[in-house]
N, C-alpha and C positions, 0 to 999 in steps of 0.2 A: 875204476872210478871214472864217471863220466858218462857222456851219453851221445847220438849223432850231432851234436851241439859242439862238442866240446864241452871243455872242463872250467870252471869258473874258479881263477885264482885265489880268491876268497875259502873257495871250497877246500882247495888243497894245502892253503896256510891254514886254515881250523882242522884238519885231518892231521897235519904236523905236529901243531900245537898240541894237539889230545894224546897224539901216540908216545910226544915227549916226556909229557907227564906220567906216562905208563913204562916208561923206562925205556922204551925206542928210540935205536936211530935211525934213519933214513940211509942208506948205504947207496940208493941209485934210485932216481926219479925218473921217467922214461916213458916218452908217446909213440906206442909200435908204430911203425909205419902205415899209411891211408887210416887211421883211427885218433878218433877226439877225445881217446878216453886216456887216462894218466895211469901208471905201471909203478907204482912205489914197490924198493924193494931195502927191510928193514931189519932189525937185528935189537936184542939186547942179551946184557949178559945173563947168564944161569946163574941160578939161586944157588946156594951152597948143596941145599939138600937136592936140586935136581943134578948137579953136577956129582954128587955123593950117589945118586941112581944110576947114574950112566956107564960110569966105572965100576960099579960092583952090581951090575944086574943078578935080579934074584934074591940079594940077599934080604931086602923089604918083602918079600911075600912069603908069609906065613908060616 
């Protein structure tokens, strides 16, 4: 996210904001080294039934 400019604050609180609502959380926010661009790095929990997939792969297909 970003550009040779850099990142505009605004841009990464609405970027927060939106992915909160989506069940996100933000785990580590991070500008690599000589780059203007922001590196979110985020997480939410598994739904019941993807966590039910993961553990018994296979057993959903047909």
């Amino acid at each position: 996210m970003g550009s040779i400019f850099g990142t505009k604050d605004q841009l990464i609180q609405s970027t927060l904001d939106e992915w909160g609502e989506e069940g996100w959380e933000a785990v580590n926010v991070f500008t690599p080294e000589n780059s203007g661009k922001v590196t979110i790095v985020a997480k939410r929990p598994l739904t019941e039934r993807a966590r039910r997939m993961r553990s018994m792969p296979g057993m959903g297909q047909g």
